[in-house]
TIMIPA-240655 format. One record per residue: residue number from 1; residue in three letters; y, z, x of N, C-alpha, C, CB in turn. Coordinates in steps of 0.05 Angstrom, whole numbers, always signed. Glycine has a CB too. Layout:
BEGIN
NUM / ALA / Y / Z / X / Y / Z / X / Y / Z / X / Y / Z / X
...
//
This chain:
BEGIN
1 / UNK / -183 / -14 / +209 / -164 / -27 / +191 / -144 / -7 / +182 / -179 / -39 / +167
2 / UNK / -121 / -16 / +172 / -107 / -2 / +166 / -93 / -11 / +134 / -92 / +0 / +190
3 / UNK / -92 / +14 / +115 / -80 / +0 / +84 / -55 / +15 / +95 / -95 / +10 / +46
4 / UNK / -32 / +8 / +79 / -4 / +16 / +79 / -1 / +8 / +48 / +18 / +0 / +103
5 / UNK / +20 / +28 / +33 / +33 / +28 / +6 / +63 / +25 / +18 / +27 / +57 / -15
6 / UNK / +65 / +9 / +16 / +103 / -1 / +10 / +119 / +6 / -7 / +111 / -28 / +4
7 / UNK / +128 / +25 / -17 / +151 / +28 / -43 / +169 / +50 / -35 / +138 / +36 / -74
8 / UNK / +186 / +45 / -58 / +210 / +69 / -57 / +202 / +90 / -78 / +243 / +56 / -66
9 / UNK / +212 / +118 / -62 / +202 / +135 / -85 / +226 / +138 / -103 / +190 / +164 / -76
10 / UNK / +227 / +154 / -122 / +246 / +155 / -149 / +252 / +131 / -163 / +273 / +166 / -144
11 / UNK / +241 / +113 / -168 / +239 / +87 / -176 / +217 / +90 / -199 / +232 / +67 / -152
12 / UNK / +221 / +71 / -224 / +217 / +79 / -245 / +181 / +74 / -246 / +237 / +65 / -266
13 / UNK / +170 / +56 / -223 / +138 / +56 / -219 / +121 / +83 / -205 / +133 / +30 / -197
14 / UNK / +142 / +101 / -184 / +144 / +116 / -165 / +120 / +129 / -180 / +171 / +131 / -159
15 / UNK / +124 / +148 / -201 / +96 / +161 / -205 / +72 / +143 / -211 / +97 / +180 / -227
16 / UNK / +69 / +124 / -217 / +48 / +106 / -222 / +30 / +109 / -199 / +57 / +76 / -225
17 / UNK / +46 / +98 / -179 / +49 / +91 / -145 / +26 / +120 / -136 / +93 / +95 / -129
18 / UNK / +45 / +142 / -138 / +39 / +167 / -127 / +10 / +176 / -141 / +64 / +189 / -133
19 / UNK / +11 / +173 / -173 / -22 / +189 / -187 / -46 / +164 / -172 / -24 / +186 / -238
20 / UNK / -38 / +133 / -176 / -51 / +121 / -158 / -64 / +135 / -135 / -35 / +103 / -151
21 / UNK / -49 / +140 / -112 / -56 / +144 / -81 / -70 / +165 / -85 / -32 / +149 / -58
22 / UNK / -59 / +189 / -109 / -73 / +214 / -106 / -101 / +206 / -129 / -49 / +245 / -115
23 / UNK / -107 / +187 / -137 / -132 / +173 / -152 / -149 / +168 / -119 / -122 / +137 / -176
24 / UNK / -147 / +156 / -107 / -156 / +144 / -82 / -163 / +168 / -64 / -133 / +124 / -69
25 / UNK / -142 / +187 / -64 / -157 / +206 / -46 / -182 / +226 / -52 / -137 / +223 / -37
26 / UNK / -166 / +227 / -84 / -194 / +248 / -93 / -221 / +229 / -92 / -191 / +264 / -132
27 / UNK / -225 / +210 / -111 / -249 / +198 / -110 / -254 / +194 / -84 / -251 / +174 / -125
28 / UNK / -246 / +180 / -60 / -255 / +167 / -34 / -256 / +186 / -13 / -238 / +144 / -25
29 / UNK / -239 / +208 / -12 / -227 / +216 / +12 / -212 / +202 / +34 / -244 / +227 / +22
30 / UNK / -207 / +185 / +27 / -192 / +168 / +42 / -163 / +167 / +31 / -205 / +141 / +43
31 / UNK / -138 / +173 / +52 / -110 / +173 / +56 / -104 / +141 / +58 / -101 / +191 / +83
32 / UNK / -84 / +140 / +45 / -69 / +107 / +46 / -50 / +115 / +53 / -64 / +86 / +20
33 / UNK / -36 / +105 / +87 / -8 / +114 / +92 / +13 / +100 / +73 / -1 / +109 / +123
34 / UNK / +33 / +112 / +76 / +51 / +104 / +46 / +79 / +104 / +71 / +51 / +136 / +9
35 / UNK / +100 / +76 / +62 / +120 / +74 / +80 / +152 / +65 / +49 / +107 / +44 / +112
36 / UNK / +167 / +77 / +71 / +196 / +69 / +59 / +203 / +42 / +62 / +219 / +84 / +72
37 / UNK / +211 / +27 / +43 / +221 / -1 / +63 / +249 / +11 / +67 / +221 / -38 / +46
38 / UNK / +273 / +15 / +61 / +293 / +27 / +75 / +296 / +36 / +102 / +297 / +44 / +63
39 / UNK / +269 / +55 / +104 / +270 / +62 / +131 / +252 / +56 / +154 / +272 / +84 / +130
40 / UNK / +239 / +29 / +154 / +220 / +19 / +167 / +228 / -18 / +153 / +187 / +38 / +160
41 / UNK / +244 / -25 / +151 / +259 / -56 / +148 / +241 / -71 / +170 / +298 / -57 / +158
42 / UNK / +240 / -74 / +193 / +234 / -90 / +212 / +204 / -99 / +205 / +239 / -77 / +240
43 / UNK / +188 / -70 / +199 / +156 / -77 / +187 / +157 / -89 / +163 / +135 / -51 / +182
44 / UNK / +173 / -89 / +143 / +182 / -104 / +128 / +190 / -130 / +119 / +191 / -98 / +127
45 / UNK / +203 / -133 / +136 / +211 / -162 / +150 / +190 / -175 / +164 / +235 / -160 / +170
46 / UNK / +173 / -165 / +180 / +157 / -176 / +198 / +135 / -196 / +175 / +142 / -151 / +219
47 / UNK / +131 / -172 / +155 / +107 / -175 / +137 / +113 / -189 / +113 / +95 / -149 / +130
48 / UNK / +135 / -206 / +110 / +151 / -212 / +85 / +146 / -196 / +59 / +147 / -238 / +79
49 / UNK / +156 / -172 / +70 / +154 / -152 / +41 / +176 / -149 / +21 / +150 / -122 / +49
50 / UNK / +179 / -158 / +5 / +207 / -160 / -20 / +203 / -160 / -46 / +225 / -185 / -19
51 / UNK / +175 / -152 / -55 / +168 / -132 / -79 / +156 / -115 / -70 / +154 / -139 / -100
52 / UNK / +162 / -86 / -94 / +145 / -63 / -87 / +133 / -60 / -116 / +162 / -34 / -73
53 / UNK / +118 / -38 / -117 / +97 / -35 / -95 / +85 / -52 / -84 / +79 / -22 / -100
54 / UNK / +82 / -64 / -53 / +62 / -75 / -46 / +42 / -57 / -26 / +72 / -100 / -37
55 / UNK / +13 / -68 / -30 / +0 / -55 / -12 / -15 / -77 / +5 / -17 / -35 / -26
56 / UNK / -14 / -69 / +39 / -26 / -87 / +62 / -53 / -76 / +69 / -8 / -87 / +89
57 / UNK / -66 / -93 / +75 / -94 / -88 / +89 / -88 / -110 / +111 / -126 / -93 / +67
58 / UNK / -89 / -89 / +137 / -78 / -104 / +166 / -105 / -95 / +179 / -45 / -90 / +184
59 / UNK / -116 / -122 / +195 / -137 / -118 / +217 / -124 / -109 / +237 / -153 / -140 / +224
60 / UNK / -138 / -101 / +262 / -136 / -94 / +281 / -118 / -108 / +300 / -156 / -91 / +286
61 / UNK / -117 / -126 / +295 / -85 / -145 / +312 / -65 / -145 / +293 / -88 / -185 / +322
62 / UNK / -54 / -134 / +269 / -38 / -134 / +250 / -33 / -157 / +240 / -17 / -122 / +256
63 / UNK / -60 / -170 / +229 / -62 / -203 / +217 / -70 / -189 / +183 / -96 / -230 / +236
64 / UNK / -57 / -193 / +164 / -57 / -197 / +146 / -88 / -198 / +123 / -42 / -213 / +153
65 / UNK / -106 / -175 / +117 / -128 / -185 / +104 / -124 / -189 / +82 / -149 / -174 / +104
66 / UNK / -109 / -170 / +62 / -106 / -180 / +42 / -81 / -162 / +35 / -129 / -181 / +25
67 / UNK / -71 / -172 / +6 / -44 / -161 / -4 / -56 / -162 / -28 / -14 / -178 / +0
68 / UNK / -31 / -140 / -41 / -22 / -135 / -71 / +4 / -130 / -74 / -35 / -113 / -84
69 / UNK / +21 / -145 / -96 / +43 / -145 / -97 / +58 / -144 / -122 / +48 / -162 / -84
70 / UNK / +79 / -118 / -140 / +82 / -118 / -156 / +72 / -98 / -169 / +81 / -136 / -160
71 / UNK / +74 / -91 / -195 / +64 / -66 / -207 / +41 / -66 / -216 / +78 / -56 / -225
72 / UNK / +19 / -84 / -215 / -5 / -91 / -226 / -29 / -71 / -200 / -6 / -134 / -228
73 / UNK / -28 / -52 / -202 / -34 / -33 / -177 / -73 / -51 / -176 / -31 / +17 / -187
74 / UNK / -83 / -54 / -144 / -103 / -61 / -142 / -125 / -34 / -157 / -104 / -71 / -113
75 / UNK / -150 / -45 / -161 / -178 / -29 / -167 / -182 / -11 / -144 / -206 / -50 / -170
76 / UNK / -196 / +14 / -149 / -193 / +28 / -117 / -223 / +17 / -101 / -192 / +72 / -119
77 / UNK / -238 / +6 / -113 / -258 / -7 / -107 / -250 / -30 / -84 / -270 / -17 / -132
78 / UNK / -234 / -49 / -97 / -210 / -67 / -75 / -202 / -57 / -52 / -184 / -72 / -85
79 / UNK / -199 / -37 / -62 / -185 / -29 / -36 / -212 / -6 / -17 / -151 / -9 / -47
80 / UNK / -222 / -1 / -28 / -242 / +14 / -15 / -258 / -5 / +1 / -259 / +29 / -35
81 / UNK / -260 / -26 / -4 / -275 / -43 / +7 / -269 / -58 / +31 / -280 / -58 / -9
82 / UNK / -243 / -56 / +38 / -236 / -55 / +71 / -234 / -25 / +83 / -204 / -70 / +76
83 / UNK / -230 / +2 / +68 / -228 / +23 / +75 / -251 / +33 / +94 / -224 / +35 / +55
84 / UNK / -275 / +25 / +90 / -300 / +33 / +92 / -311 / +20 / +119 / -315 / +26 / +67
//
């Protein structure tokens, strides 16, 4: 499986976003790749992404398991729970 973080950095959530991911790595050891929508639009588009932060949990054919969308950042438990 794969998680992805969607946002822009210097944006007024940006550190929220960032102590988040670095919350996730220390407790889990697990990395959440983190993408630009600016500079990756098409994955964007593909995935109807048009709030940030959002975060994807994509199965193995890039079908959709679950989302979070907006500044209400998921539990890392949530998200650990496809990580694993």
């Amino acid at each position: 499986m794969r998680v992805v973080c969607i946002y822009r950095d210097n944006q007024d959530y940006s550190r929220t976003v960032n102590e988040w991911l670095e919350n996730i790595r220390r407790q889990t050891g697990h990395e959440i790749e983190t993408m630009d929508p600016d500079t990756n639009t098409s994955f964007c588009e593909a995935y109807d992404v048009v709030e940030y932060p959002t975060i994807l949990v994509l199965g193995g054919r890039g079908d959709v398991l679950a989302s979070w969308r907006g500044r209400e950042l998921p539990l890392i438990n949530e998200v650990l729970f496809y990580m694993v």
